[in-house]
C-alpha beads as a LAMMPS data file, in Angstrom:
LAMMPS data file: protein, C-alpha beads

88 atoms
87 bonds

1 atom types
1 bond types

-500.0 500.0 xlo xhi
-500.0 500.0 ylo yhi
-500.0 500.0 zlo zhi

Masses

1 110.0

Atoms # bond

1 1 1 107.698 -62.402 322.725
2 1 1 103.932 -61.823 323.109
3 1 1 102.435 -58.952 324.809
4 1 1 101.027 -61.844 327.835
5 1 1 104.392 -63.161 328.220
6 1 1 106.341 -59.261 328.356
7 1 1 107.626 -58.891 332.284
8 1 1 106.304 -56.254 334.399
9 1 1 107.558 -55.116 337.478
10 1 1 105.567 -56.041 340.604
11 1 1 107.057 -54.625 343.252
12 1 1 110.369 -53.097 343.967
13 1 1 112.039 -53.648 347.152
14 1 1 114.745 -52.908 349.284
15 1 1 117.173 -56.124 348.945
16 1 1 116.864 -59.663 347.545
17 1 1 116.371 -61.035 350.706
18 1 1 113.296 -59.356 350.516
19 1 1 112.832 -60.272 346.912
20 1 1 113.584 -64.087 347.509
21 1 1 110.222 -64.175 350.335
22 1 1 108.441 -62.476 347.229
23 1 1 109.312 -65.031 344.615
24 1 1 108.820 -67.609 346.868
25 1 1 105.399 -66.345 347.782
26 1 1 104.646 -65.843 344.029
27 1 1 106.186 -69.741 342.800
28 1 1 103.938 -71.440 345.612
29 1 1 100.584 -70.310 343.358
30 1 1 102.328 -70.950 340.377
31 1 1 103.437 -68.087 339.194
32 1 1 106.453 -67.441 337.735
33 1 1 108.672 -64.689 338.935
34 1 1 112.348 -63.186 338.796
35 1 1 114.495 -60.671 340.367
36 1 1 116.422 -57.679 338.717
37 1 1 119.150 -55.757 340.755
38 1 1 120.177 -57.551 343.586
39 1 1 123.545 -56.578 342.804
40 1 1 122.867 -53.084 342.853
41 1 1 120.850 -52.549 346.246
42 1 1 123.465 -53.404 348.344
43 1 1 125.410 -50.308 347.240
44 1 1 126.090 -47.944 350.003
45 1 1 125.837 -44.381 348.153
46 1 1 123.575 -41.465 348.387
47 1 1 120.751 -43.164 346.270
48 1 1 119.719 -46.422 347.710
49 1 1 119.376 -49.405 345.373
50 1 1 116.489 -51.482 344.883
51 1 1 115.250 -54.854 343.224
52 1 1 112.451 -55.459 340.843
53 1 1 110.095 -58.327 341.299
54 1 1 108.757 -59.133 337.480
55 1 1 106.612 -61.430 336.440
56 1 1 104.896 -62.251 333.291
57 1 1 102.236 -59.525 332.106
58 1 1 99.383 -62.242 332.507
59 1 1 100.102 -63.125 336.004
60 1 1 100.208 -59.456 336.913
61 1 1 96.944 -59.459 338.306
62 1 1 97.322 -62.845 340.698
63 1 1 100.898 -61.585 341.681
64 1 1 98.816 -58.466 342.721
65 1 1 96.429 -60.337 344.625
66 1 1 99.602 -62.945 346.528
67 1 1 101.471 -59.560 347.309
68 1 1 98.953 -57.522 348.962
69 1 1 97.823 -61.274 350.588
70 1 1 101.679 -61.468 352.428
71 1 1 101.789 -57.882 352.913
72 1 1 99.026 -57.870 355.623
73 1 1 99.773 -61.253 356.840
74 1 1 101.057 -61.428 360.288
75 1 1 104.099 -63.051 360.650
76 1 1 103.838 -66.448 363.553
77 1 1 107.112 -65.852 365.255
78 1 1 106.350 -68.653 367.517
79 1 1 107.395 -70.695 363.830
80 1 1 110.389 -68.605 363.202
81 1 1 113.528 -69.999 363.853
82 1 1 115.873 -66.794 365.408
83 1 1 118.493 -68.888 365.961
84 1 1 120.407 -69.082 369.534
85 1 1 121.215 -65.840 371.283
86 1 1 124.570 -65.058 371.047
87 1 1 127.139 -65.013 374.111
88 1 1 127.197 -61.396 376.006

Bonds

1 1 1 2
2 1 2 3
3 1 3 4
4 1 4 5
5 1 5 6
6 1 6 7
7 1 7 8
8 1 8 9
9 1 9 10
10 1 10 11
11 1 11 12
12 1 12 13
13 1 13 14
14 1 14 15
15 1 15 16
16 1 16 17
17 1 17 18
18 1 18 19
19 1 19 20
20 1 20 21
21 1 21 22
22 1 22 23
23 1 23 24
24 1 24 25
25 1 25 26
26 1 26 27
27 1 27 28
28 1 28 29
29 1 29 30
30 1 30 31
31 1 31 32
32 1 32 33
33 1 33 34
34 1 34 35
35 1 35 36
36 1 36 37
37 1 37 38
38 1 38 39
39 1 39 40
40 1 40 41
41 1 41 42
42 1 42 43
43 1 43 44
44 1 44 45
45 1 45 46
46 1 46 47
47 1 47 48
48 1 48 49
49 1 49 50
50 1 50 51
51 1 51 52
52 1 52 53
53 1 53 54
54 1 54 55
55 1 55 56
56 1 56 57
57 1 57 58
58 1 58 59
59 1 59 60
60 1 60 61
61 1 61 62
62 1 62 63
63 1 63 64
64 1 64 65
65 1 65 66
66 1 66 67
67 1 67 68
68 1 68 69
69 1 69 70
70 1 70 71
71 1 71 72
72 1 72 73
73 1 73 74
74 1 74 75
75 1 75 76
76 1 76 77
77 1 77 78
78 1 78 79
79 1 79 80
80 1 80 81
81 1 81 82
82 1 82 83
83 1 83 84
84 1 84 85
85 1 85 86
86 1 86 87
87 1 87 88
């Protein structure tokens, strides 16, 4: 493996919920991405679990520049779809 292609971790974050918005974020400019230990975080013990986001060492920079894009991105609820509220 070359030194452009090693992974590096982009992020961590609390589930792969999260991770999955991440990756999805990332593949939409083309780059690349995985996630490590979604099957971890969902432990319940006195050290919460968390999943890498990796991507290749070249994209490092781009995924950089997509993550801190959808961090500060507002989110359009008025596109979300909540579902129905639930019967009281």
């Amino acid at each position: 493996m070359t030194d452009h292609q090693k992974p590096e971790v982009l992020t961590s974050v609390a589930d792969d919920v999260e991770a999955a918005v991440i990756i999805a974020a990332l593949e939409s400019q083309n780059i690349k991405a995985t996630a490590t230990g979604g099957f971890t975080a969902g432990f319940r013990t006195e050290t919460p679990g968390h999943v890498d986001v990796l991507v290749r060492h070249e994209d490092l920079e781009q995924a950089r520049a997509v993550l801190a894009e959808i961090e500060h991105k507002p989110v359009d609820w008025s596109k979300v779809d909540v579902g129905e509220p639930e019967d009281e």
